[in-house]
N, C-alpha and C positions, 0 to 999 in steps of 0.2 A: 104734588110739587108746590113749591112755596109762591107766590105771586108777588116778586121783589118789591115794583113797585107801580103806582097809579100817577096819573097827570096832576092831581091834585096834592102831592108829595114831591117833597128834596128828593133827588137822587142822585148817588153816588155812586164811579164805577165799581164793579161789584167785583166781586172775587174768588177763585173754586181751590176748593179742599181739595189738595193735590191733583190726582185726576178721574175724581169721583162724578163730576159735573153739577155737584151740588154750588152753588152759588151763594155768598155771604157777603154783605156791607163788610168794604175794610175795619171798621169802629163797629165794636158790640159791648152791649150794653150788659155789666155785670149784674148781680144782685145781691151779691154776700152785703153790702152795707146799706140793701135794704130789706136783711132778715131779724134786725133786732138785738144781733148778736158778735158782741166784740166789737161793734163800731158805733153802740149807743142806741137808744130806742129812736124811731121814727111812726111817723103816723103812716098807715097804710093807703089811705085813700089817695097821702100824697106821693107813697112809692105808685099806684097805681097811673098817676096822672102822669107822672115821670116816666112810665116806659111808652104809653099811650102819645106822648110827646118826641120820646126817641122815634117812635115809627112815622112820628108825621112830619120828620126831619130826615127819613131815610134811613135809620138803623132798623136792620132786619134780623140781626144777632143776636138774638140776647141768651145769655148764661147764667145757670142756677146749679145748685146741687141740695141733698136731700141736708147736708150736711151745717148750711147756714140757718141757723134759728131753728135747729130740729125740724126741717120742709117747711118753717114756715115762707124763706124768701120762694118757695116752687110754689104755694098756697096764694101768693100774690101775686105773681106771675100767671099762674092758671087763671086768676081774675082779671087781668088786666087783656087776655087774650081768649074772652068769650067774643065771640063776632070778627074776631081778627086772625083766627088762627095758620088761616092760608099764607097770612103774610108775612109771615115769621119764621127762621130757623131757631129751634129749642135746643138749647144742649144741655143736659143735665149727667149728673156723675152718681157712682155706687163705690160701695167697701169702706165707706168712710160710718159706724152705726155706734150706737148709745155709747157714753162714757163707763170704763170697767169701774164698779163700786170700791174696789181695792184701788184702786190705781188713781182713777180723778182724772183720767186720761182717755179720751176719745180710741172705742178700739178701730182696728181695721178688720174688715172680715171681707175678703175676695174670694168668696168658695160658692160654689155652683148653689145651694140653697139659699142661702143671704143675697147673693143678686138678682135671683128669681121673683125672692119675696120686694126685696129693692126697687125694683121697676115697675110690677103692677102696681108698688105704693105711689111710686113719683107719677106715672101716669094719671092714676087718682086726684094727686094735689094739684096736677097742673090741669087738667079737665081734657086730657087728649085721649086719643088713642095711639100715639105714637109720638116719638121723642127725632128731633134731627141726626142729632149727634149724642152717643152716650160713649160715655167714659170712665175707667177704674179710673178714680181719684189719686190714689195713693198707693204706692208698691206695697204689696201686704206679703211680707217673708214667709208668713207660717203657712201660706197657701201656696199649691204646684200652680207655675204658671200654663201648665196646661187645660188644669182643671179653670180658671177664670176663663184662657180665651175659648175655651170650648161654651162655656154658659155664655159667653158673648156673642159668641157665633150663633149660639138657639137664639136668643133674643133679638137677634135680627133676622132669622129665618124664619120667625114667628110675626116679622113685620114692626114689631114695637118702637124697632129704632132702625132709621136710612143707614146711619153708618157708625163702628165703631171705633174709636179711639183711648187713648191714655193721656194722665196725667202725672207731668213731673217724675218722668220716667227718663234712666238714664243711656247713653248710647248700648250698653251690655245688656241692660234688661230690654229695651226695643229687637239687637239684635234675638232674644231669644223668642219676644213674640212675634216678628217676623219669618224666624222658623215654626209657627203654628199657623199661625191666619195673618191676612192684611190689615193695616192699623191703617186708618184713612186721618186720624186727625192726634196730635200731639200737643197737649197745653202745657208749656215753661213760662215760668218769670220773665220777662227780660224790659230792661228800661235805660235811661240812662246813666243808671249807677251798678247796673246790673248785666255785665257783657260776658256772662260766662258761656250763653250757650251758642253762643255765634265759631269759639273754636272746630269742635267737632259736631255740638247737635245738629245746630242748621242745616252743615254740609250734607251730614245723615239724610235730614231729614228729606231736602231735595233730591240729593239721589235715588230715595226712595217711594218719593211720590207723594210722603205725607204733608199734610196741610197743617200750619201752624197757627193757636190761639196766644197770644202772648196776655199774660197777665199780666197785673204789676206796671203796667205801661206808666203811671205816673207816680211812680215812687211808693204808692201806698200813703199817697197825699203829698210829699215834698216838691213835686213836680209843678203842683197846680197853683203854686206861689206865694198861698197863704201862710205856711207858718213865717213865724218869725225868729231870732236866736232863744227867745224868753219859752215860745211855745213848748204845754205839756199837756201830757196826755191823763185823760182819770184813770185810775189803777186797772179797772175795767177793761180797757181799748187795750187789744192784742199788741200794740207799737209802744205801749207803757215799759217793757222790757230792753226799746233800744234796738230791738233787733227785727230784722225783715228775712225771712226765709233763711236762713243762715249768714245774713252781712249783717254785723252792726254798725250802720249807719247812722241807726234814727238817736241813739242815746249821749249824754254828756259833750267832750269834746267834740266829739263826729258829727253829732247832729249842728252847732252854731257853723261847724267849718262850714258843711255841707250846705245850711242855709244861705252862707255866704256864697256858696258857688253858684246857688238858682238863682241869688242876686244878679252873679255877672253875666248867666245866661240869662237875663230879662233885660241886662241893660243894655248886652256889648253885641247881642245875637238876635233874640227875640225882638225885643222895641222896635229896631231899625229895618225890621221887615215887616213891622204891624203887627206882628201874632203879640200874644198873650204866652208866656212858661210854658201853659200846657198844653196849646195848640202847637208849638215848638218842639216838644216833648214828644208827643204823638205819633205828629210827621216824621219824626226821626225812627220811631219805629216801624212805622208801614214801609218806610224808604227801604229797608230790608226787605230783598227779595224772598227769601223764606217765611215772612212772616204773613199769612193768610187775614188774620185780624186782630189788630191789637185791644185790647180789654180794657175798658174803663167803667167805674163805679157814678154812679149820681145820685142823690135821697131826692133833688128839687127838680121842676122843670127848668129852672133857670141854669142848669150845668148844661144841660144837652145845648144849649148852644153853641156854647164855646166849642163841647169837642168833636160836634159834628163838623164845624169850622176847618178843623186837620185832615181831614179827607180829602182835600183838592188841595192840599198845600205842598209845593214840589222843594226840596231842600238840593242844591250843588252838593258837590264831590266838597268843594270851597267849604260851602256850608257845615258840610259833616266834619270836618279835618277842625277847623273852627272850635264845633262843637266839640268834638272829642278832646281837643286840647284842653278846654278848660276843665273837662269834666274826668279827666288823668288824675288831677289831682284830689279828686275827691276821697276820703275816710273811709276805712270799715268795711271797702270793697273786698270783695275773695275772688277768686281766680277757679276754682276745682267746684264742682258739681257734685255734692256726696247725698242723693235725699233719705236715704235711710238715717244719716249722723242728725236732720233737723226736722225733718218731715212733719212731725207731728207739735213742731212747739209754736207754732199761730192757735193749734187748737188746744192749748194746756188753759 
């Protein structure tokens, strides 16, 4: 079991995956933009120094998948957590494997052989023998979902992983893997341009005891109050298209509006209580009770401060009504959850 935390660390109240007893920092620390891939090169010593930093500020979460930089973000990750591995919950992800040659398009493969081979690889990269939390990535149509959660079920009955979960999965496909085995952890978007799945996922997902990751927590960068109207992205960077998981937000008209609006939430919201955009940001999502721990990205050690910062930050009813007003009006938002319609277009 994971050793949250020591005297000589921040700590924050911590948090359990539905009701599995497993315990997590409400703030976990992503890795996708520090695998190299879709958010620009970085240097690795400094993504290593950066998660080495998240834990001596109290993040005990951290998330990767085989799928960012081809294992390389789980390959840095497994470095960064040689002599520290007690004190960390791993979540890593499967079915997301090599781009089809025809296609140019990352495939999906959820079938009992590919996640078998998937896990002793990820374990490899990351230097463990076992993973916290594992998770199908991505709904994969061409596979029964019987056939996934049964190989998910072995691979926790072979000890490799405490618990398992899904990603980006919708209330119909949870109800059907709830009819196979128990899902202890569910990863969705959600931020505050992003309120689809507070409708009916949330409810779900509380009712049913699962623990929620939320990704996405600061926009996919718009949240943390850097850009500006002018800002663009190189052809490279997956937000070059405008679009975030199915909203276009980030492109043309929608993206200056929307820049306007982090304005107003830094000047009329944010400022006047000391936070920072996306110490504001943050708080607004942990303040959901469904939501177990919300996901943020870092390449420097100098980010983990700010966002460990959102974890003792308590928002009013006042606060959120506030927030929400301004952020009504935001661009490009969608209302309906479809992940098969967009699923795969970050990784085109």
């Amino acid at each position: 079991m994971p050793v949250l935390y020591n005297d000589s660390e921040m700590s924050m109240q911590s948090r359990e995956f539905g009701h599995t007893g497993v315990q997590v920092s409400p703030i976990t620390l992503g890795s996708w933009p520090m695998s190299g891939d879709r958010y620009g090169r970085i240097d690795d010593s400094e993504a290593v120094k950066t998660i080495h930093a998240a834990m001596e500020r109290g993040i005990t979460s951290f998330d990767t998948a085989p799928g960012y930089g081809s294992g390389h973000a789980e390959e840095t990750l497994g470095a960064a957590m040689a002599g520290r591995r007690d004190r960390a919950v791993i979540v890593t992800k499967c079915g997301i494997v090599a781009r089809d040659p025809r296609t140019g398009q990352p495939g999906r493969n959820a079938t009992r052989a590919s996640i078998l081979q998937e896990i002793d690889d990820s374990l490899r990269r990351l230097r463990t023998d076992h993973v916290d939390v594992y998770l199908v990535h991505w709904p994969d149509p061409n596979t029964p979902l019987e056939e996934t959660m049964a190989v998910m079920d072995d691979v926790q009955k072979a000890g490799k992983t405490r618990l398992v979960g899904v990603s980006n999965f919708d209330i119909d496909l949870l109800d059907q893997c709830l009819g196979l085995r128990s899902i202890d952890v569910l990863q969705v978007g959600y931020n505050l341009f992003d309120w689809r799945m507070e409708k009916q996922v949330f409810p779900y997902c509380q009712k049913n005891g699962i623990g929620v990751m939320a990704y996405g927590s600061l926009a996919y960068g718009m949240l943390t109050g850097a850009f500006s109207e002018d800002t663009t992205f190189e052809e490279s960077d997956w937000r070059s298209n405008g679009v975030a998981f199915g909203q276009p937000i980030l492109g043309g008209d929608n993206f200056r509006h929307n820049v306007r609006l982090v304005q107003r939430l830094r000047d009329e919201v944010a400022n006047p209580r000391g936070l920072t955009v996306a110490q504001l940001a943050l708080a607004w999502v942990v303040r959901n009770p469904a939501v177990t721990t919300a996901m943020v990205g870092a390449r420097v050690p100098a980010e983990i401060e700010e966002n460990v910062g959102a974890a003792n930050v308590e928002l009013s009813e006042d606060d959120d009504r506030q927030i929400r007003s301004i952020m009504s009006e935001a661009r490009g938002r969608v209302e309906v959850f479809r992940p098969f319609s967009w699923a795969m277009q970050v990784w085109s």
